[in-house]
C-alpha positions as CSV (number, residue, x, y, z in Angstrom):
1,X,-40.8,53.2,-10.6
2,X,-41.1,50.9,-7.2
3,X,-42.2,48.5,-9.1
4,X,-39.1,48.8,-11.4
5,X,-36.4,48.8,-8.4
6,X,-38.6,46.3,-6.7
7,X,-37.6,44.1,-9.6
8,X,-34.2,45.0,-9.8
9,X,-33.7,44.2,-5.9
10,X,-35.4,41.2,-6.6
11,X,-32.7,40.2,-9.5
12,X,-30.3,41.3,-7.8
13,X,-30.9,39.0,-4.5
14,X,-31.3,35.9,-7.2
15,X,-28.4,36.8,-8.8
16,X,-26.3,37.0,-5.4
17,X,-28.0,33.6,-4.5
18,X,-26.8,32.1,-7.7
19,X,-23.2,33.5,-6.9
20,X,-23.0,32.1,-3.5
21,X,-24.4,28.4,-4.9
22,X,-21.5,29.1,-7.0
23,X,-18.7,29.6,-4.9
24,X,-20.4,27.0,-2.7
25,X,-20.2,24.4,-6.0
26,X,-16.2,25.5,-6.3
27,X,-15.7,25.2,-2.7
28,X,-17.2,22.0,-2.6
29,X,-14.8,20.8,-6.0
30,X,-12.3,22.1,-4.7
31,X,-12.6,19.8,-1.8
32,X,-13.3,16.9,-3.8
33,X,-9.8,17.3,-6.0
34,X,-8.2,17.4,-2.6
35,X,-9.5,14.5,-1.1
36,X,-8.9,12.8,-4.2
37,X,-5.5,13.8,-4.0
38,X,-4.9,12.8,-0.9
39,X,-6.6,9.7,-2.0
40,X,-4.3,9.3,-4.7
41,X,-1.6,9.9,-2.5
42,X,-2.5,7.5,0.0
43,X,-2.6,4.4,-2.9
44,X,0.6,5.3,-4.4
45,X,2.3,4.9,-0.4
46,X,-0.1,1.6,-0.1
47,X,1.3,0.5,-3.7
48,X,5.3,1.7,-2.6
49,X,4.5,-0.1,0.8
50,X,3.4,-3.2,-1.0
51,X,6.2,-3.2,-3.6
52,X,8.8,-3.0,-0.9
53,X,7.1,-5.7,0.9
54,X,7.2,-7.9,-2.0
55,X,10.9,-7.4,-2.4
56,X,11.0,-8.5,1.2
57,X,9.0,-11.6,0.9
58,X,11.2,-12.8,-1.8
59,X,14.3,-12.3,0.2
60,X,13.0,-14.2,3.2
61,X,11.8,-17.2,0.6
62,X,15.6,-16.6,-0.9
63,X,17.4,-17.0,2.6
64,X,14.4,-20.1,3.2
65,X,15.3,-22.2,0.3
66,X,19.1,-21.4,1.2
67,X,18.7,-22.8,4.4
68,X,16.6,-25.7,3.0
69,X,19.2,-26.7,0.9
70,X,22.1,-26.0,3.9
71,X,20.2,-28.1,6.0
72,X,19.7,-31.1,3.6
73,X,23.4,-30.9,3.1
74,X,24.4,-31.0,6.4
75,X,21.8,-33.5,7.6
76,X,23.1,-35.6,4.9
77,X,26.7,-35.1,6.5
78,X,25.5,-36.1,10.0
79,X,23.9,-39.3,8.2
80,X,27.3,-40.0,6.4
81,X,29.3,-39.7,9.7
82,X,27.1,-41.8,11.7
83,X,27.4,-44.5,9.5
84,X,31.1,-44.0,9.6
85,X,31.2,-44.0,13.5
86,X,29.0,-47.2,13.1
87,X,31.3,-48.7,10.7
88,X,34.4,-47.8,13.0
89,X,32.5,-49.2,16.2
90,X,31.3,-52.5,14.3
91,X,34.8,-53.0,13.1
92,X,36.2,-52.6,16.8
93,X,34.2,-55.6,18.2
């Protein structure tokens, strides 16, 4: 009969062991699906970040060409009106 309840202690201990590397396994997934969450989390602000970025970037190339073109036009104008003032000058003389 010791021998018997020997046994059954001893089943019993492995048995608890096996629970505990259990709950240790789901403990330890549950803390991987979090950190992947918060993983997942953290790329989809990166990819919002970026997106809004982007938008950005082409706005400032928008307003860059603009004043490209602004300033072509208006350097043209200053050339135009210095050959007038040239024009008015040469004819003074």
């Amino acid at each position: 009969m010791v021998a018997h309840t020997d046994r059954l202690g001893e089943a019993l201990a492995s048995l608890e062991k096996a629970f505990a590397g259990l709950e240790s396994a789901l403990d330890a997934r549950a803390e991987n699906l979090q950190n992947r969450q918060d993983l997942e989390n953290e790329v989809r602000i990166v990819h919002e970040d970026r997106a809004g970025l982007a938008r950005e970037l082409d706005q400032a190339q928008f307003r860059a060409n603009r004043l490209e073109e602004v300033n072509r036009e208006v350097s043209g104008r200053l050339v135009a009106a210095m050959e007038t003032i040239r024009s008015v000058l040469a004819h003074e003389k």
